[in-house]
N, C-alpha and C positions, 0 to 999 in steps of 0.2 A: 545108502552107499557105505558099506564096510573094507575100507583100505587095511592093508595088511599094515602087520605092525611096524613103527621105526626101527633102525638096528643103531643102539648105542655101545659107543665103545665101555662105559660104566659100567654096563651090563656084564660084560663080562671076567673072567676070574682070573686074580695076578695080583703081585704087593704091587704095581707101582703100572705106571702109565705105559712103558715101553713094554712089559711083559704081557700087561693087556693090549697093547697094541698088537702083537704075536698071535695071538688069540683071536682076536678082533679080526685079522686081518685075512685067515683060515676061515673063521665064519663067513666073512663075503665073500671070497672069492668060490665058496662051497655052493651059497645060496646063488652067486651068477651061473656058477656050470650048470646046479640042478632046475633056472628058471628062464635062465635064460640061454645059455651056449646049446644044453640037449636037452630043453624043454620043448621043440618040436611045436614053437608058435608059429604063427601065422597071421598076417597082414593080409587084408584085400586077396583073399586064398594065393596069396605066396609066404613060400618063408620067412621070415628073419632070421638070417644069421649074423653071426659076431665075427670080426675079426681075430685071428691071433698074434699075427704077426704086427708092429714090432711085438715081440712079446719082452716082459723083464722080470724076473726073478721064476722065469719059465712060467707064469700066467699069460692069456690072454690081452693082448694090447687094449681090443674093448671095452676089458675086464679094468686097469689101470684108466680108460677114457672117461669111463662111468663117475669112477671114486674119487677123481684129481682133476685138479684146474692150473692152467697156465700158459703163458702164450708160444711155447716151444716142447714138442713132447720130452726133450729133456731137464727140462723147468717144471715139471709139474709136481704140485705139491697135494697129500690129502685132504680132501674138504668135509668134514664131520655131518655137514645137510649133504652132500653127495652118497658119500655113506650111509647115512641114518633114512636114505628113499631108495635104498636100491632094490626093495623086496616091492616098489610100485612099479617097476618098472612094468615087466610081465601084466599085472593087473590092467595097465594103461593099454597096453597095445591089445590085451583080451576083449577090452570093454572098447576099444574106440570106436563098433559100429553103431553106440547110442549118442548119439550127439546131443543127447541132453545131461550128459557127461564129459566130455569129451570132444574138444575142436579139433577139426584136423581141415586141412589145405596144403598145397602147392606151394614150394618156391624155390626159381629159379637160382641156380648159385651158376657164378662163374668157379673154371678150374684151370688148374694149368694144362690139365686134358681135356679141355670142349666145358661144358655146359652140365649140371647136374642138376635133379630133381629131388630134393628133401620137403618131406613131411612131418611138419610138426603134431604131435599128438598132445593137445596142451589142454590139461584136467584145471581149468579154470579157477576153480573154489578153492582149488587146494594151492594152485600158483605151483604148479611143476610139468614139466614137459618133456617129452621124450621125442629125438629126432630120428625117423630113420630115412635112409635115402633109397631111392628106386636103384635099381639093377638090372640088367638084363636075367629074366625067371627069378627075381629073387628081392627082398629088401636087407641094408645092411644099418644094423643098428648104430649108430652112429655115436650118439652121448644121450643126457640126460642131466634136468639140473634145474633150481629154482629160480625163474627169471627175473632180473632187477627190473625197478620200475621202469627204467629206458626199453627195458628189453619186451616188457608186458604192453606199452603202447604201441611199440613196432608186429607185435603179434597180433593186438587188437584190430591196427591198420590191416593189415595183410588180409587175415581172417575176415574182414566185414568186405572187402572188396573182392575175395576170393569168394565167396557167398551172393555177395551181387552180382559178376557174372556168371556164375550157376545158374542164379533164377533169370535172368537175362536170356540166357541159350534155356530156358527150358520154357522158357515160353514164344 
């Protein structure tokens, strides 16, 4: 299993942190349009798309869900492991019909519009996940991001019971 490279902010050229940040911050947004916004993937033969809207500094809202964490989309701040995994993203949802890579299941979320179905696509070994949610004709890529230990035994639960009734109804 060859995962594509991290993207570090270091990596890239500037005297000082906020200049590389400039830099830095054109690179991802370059490597989301060309992997994921018009890379033309596909889930369970539907597409994944990305949001745009809200959009901020004319990017993809998405694009901004991916790379930052916080409890209010105008709280969110950049997170350096958000960043430095967003060239898996695409990888993840390409490879999630080996599931000896790759868990994926069901789960039900409430909304303030009814009922929604998200899929987590969680690369176990490596401890990162990518969510995207059903649509009508479509899946919409939702976030992505390395799950804390709370977060990792709630996905374990999920995933071993979402697999038990599978085998369940398939026998």
């Amino acid at each position: 299993m060859l995962l594509p490279a991290l993207l570090r902010l270091e990596d890239c050229p500037g005297d000082d942190t906020a200049q590389r940040w400039k830099v830095f911050l054109e690179v991802l947004y370059q490597v989301f349009l060309r992997q994921l916004a018009n890379a033309g993937l596909t889930y369970a033969g539907l597409p994944v798309k990305c949001r745009f809207h809200p959009a901020c500094d004319n990017k993809h809202g998405s694009f901004w869900h991916l790379i930052t964490a916080g409890k209010t989309e105008d709280d969110r701040t950049p997170v350096p492991d958000r960043c430095a995994h967003l060239q898996w993203i695409a990888w993840i949802i390409q490879n999630a019909p080996n599931a000896n890579l790759i868990r994926s299941w069901e789960q039900q979320r409430s909304t303030s519009h009814g009922t929604s179905t998200r899929i987590p696509l969680w690369l176990v070994h490596e401890n990162y996940v990518v969510i995207l949610e059903k649509r009508p004709g479509f899946f919409l890529l939702v976030t992505a991001f390395s799950p804390e230990a709370h977060q990792r035994e709630t996905y374990e639960r999920e995933w071993k019971q979402w697999t038990s009734k599978k085998a369940e109804t398939a026998s």
